[in-house]
N, C-alpha and C positions, 0 to 999 in steps of 0.2 A: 787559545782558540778565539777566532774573533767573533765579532755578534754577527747574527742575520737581520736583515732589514726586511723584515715578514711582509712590511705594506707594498713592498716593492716587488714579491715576484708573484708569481701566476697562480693558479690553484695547483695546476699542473705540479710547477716547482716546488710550492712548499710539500705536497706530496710527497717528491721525490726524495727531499729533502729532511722529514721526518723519516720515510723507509729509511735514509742512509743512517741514521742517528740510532735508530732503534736496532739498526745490521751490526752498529758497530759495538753498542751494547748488549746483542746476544747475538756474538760471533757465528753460532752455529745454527742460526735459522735461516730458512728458504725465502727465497723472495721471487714471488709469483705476480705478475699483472697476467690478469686473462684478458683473449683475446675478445670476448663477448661479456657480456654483462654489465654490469653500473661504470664503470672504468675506473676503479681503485687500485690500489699495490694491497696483495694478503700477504702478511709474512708467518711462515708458521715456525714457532717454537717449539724443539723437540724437550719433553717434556721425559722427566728419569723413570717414568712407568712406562713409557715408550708411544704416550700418546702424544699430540701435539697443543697448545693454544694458538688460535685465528686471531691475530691481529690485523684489520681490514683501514687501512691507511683511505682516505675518503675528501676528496675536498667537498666546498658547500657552494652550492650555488649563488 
């Protein structure tokens, strides 16, 4: 795998770029940007009681 050069992409990208990372370590979760609100990626992880955890991917201004 090769490194990411963090200082080089947008907030946007690293975003994205965390959702992908965290997608690929819990294959089985949803990945949500809504259409309205802060403009994050939620990913929710389906959890073995059948609830989920919000992981809210976030850049900083």
């Amino acid at each position: 795998m090769s490194r990411v050069e963090w200082t080089r992409l947008s907030g946007d990208e690293v975003e994205e770029v965390v959702a992908v990372l965290l997608s690929r370590r819990h294959p089985d979760c949803v990945r949500i940007r809504p259409s309205r609100g802060d403009g994050g990626i939620d990913l929710l992880l389906p959890q073995s009681d059948g609830s989920h955890h919000v992981v809210h991917v976030k850049k900083v201004h």
